[in-house]
N, C-alpha and C positions, 0 to 999 in steps of 0.2 A: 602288422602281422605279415610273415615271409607267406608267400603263398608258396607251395610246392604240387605239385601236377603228375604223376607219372603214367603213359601213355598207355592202354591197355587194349588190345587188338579184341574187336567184338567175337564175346562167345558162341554165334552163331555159326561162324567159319567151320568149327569144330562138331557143332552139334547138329546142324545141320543137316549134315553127311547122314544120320543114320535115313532122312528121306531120302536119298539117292539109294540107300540099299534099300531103302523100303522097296522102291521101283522098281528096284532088280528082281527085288526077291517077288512081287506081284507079277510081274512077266511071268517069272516060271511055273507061277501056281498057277495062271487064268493062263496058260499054255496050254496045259495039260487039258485042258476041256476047250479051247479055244475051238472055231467051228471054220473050216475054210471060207464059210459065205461072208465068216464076218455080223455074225447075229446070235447073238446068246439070249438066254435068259437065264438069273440067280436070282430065285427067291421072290420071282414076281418081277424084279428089274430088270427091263430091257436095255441091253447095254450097247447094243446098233446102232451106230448114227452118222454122219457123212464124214471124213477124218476132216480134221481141221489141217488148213493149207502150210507147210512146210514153217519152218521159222528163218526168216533170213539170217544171217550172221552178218552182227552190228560188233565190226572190229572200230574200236575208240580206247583210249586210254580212259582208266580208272577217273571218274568226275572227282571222288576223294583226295586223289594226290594233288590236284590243284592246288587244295584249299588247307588241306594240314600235311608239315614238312615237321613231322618228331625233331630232327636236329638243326634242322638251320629256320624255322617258322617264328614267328614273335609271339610271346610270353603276354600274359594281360599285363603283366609291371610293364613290359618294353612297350607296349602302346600306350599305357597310362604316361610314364615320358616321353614320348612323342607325342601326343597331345598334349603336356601341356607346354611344347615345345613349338608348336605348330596351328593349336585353333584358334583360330582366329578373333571369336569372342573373346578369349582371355584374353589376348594381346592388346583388345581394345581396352577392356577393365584395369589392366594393369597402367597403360596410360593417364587412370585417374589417377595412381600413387604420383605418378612425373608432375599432375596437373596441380595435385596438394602439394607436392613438394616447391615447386615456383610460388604458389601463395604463401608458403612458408617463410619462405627466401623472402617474396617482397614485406611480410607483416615486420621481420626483421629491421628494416632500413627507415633511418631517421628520415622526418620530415625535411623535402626540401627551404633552401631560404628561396624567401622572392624578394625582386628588386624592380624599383620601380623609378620611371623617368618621365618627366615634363618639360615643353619649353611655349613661353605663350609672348605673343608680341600684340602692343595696342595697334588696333586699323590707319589711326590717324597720324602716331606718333612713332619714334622710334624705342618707345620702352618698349624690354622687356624681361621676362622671368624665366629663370632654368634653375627647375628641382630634382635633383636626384635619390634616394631612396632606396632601403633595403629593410627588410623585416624578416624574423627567424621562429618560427613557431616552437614552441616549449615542449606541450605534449605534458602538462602536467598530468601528477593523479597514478603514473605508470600506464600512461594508453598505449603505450607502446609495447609493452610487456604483457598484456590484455590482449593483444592481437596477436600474438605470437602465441600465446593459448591456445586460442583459439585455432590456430593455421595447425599447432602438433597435434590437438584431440580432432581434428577434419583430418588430418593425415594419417594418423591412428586407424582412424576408421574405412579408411578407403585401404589400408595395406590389410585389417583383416575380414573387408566385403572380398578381396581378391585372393584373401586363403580359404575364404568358405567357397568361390567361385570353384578354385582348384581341389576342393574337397568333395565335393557336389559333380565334379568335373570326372574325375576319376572313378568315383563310383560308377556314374554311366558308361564312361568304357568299358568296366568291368562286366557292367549288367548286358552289354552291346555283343562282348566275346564270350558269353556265356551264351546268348543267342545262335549265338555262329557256333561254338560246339557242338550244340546241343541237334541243333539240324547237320553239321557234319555227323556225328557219330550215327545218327540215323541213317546220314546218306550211305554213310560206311555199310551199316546191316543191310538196308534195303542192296546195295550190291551186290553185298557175297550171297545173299540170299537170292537174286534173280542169276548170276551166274549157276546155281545151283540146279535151278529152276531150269534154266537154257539147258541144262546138260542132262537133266531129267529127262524134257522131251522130246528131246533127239531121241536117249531110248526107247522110249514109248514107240517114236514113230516111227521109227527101225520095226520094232517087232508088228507095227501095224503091218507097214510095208509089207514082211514076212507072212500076214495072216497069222498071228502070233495070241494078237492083243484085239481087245475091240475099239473100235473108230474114237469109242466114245470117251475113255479111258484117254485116247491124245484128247482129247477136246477138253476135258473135264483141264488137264495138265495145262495147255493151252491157256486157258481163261486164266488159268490161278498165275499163268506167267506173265501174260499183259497186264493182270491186276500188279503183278509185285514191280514192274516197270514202270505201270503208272504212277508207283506207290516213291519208286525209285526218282523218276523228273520232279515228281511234288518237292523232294527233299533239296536235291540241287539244285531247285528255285530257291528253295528258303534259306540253302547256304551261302549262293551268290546273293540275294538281296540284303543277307544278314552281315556280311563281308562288304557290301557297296556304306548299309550303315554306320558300321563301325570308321572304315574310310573318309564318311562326311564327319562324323562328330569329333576324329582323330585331325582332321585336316588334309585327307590324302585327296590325293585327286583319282576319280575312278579310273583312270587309266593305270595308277604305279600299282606295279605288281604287290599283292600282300597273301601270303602263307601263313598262318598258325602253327603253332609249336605243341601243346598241350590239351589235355582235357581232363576233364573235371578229378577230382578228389575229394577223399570223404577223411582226411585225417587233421584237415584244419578244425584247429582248436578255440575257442576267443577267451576272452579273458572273463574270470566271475561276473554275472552279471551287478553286483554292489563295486566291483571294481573299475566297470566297464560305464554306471554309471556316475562316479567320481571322478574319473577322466573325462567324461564328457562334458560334465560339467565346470570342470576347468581348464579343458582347450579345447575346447571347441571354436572354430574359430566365428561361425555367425553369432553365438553368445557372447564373445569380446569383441566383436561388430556390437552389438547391444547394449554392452558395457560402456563403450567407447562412445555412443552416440549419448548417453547418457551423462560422462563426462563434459560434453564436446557441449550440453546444453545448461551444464552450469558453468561453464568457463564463458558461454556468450550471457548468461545473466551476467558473471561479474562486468565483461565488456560491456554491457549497456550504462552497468552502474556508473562504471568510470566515466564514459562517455558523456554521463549527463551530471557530471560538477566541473566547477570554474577549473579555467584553462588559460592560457596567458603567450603572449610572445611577445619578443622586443623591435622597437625599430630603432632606425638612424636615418636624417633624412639632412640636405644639403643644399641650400638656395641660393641663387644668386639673383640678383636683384638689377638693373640698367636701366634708372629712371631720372626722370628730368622735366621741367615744365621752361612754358615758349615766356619766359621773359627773362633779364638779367639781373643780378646783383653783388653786391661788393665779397669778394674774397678778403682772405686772411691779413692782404697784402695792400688793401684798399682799392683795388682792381675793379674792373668793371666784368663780371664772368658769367656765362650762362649758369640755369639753376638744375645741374646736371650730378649725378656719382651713382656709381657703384657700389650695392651694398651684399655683403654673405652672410647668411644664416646657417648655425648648425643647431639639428634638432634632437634628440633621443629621447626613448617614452618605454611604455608598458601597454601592450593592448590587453583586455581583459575580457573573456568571454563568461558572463553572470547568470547562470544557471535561475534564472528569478521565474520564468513562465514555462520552459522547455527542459523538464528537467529527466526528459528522456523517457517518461512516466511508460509511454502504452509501449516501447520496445522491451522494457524491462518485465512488463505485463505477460509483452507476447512470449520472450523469454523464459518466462516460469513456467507457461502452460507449456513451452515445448522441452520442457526437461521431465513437466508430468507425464506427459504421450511417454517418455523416451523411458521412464521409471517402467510406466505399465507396458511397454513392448519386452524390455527386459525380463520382467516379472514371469508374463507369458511365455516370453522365448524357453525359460529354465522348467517351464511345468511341461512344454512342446517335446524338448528332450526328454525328458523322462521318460513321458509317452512313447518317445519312440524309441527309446531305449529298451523299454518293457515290449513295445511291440515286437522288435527286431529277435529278440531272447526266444518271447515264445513263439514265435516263427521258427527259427532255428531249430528248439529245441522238438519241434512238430516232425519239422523235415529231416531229424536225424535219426530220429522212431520210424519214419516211413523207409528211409535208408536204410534201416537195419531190418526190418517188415523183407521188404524189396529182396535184400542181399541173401537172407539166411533162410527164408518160408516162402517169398511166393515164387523168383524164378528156381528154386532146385524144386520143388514141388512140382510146376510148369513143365520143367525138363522131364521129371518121372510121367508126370500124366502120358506128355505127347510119344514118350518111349513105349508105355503099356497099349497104349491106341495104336501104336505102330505096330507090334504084337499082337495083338488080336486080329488087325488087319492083316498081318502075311497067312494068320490062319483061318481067313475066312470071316470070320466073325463081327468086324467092321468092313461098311463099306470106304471107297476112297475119299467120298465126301466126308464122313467122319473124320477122318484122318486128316485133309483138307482144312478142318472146320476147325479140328485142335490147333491145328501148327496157324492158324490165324488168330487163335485166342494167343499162343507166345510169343506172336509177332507183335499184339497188343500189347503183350506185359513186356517187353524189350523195348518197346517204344514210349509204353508207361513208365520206366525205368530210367531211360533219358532225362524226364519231365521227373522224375524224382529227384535224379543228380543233380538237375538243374536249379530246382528249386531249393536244394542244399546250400551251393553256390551261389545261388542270388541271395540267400537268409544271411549267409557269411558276408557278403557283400552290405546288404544291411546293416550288420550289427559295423561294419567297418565304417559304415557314414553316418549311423549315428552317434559313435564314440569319436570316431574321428581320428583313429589309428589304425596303421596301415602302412 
């Protein structure tokens, strides 16, 4: 499934703004009654109280633009190919296809011949014997062909342990940069919201200055600006940690520079879920990991069977013989000659190996039962998918009811409330705590709203690892 992302600048930038005219506009009304000592009272509220100290100006560059670059930042697909270009666990797993494929290679290759040599002389005499020798093993039965079996269903299965590896793989990056979004785009709000804040009470404390305003009034502003600062580092911890994570699992090293490019969307679609589990259940690749191991344990029952009937190879073997006894007698020629000569043997046979006691019985045994495990892992694996086929669905389809909750009732609802409480406040009628107290309930649902997007995105991420398209 293509992912697609388009970058959306937090609505709080915009909306914002009407607490800065709120400010404005509270100066001129608590002006109007303002008292040079600097001590009012509204309504029983004492609003006196010692001004809170100056705010320094913290000039620093935006923590946001570190961490997301809209046009040149990397994509979840371009870290998912870089990880599986770069982690190092896979690169090790993959290794085991190199390691099946060398046993593949050697199950292939005939039996070597052996050859074999002798020479023996008597202690006391000068006889003696020189046998040379070669034998060639057969391999009857197709053992050889059995073991080659055997070497493609183990190769089989280590090529798709190392697709479920890279499928299992990706997803986590995915779930990794959905982390790291989801705390950028908070760290984004908490900014433009404490830059807001900063700029807030500078006017405050202008008009305190002036005898304008009451002490208390910066102070109240004050609190709410260190709280949105505080609120602010929290986030750019959890961007930076959440960016070192994705680094480890990617293969980066905390030092190389990494940017993000996007964030989240709500237009990703997946496939029906009868369709979605159909596919899964036919590529999946840990289920034909399952399959394969399943294979892989009746291909070593036939190898055992082979293995335990007659077998056979041939020899050829070559003797010389230099023997003689210590007395003499007449040759051909009536001579008188030692009882001496040299004699050569040639031999050729069949060795047979007779399956009569060792008939291979308990490997054959063990053989079976390991093709039962492999039947019932399979079985479970296909009921496993399901499951989490079905889980992933209604996940999804939870979090795209909350999405649509989110999107269209609770923040334009939020936005009307803290607008009417701002209104009521220029006229009196709330205090600034009120006001304070709303615009932290839409800081909760903005930040609630993150954790909704994100949970979108992770569901989608979901339904992609357990189909196993993507």
């Amino acid at each position: 499934m293509r992912r697609k992302f388009h970058f959306k600048a937090s609505a709080l930038a915009r909306k914002v703004l009407l607490y800065l005219a709120l400010i404005q506009l509270t100066t001129n009304v608590l002006a109007q009654s303002a008292q040079s000592t600097g001590e009012q009272d509204s309504g029983g509220l004492v609003l006196s109280a010692k001004a809170a100290r100056p705010v320094e100006t913290v000039s620093h560059l935006a923590a946001y633009s570190r961490f997301i670059d809209p046009v040149n930042g990397m994509g979840s697909d371009d870290l998912v190919r870089y990880a599986l270009s770069h982690n190092g666990e896979l690169a090790a797993a993959r290794q085991m296809i190199e390691e099946a494929r060398g046993r593949l290679r050697q199950a292939g290759l005939k039996a070597n011949p052996m050859v074999e040599s002798s020479y023996a002389r008597a202690v006391n005499t000068p006889d003696n014997n020189l046998m040379i020798g070669a034998e060639l093993p057969l391999e009857l039965g197709g053992r050889r062909r059995a073991r080659v079996a055997v070497a493609e269903r183990e190769m089989e299965l280590r090529e798709n342990e190392v697709a479920d590896f890279e499928r299992r793989l990706a997803a986590e990056v995915r779930l990794k940069y959905a982390d790291a979004i989801a705390a950028a785009r908070n760290l984004k709000f908490t900014e433009d919201l404490s830059a807001l804040t900063r700029d807030s009470h500078r006017i405050v404390q202008t008009s305190v200055e002036r005898g304008k305003t009451a002490p208390l009034e910066q102070n109240i502003v004050f609190v709410e600006l260190n709280r949105v600062e505080s609120m602010r580092i929290n986030f750019e911890s959890r961007t930076e940690v959440a960016l070192l994570e994705l680094k480890k699992i990617t293969g980066m090293l905390p030092t190389e520079p990494l940017r993000l490019r996007e964030e989240f969307g709500t237009e990703r679609q997946p496939l029906s879920q009868d369709e979605a589990e159909s596919h899964a259940l036919a590529a999946r690749p840990d289920l034909a990991a399952a399959r394969a191991a399943e294979r892989l344990a009746e291909a070593q029952i036939e190898q055992a069977g082979i293995e335990g009937k007659i077998d056979a190879s041939i020899f050829a073997n070559y003797m010389r013989q230099d023997m003689g006894f210590g007395v003499q007698g007449f040759d051909s020629a009536g001579r008188l000659a030692p009882v001496h000569d040299v004699f050569h043997f040639a031999t050729f046979g069949v060795k047979l190996t007779l399956p009569v006691r060792n008939k291979n019985q308990g490997n054959i045994e063990a053989a079976r039962a390991n093709l039962e495990a492999a039947r019932n892992r399979r079985q479970f694996a296909e009921i496993v998918v399901r499951n989490e086929v079905a889980a992933a669905y209604a996940r999804f389809e939870r979090a795209r009811e909350r999405v649509a909750i989110y999107r269209d009732r609770v923040r334009a609802q939020a936005l009307l409330n803290l607008d009417v409480i701002r209104q009521t406040y220029t006229m009196g009628r709330k205090s600034l705590l009120d006001y304070l107290e709303e615009q932290r309930r839409y800081i909760e649902i903005e930040t609630g709203y993150t954790d909704v997007l994100k949970e979108y995105f992770d569901a989608a991420v979901e339904i992609e690892r357990a189909v196993s398209k993507g």
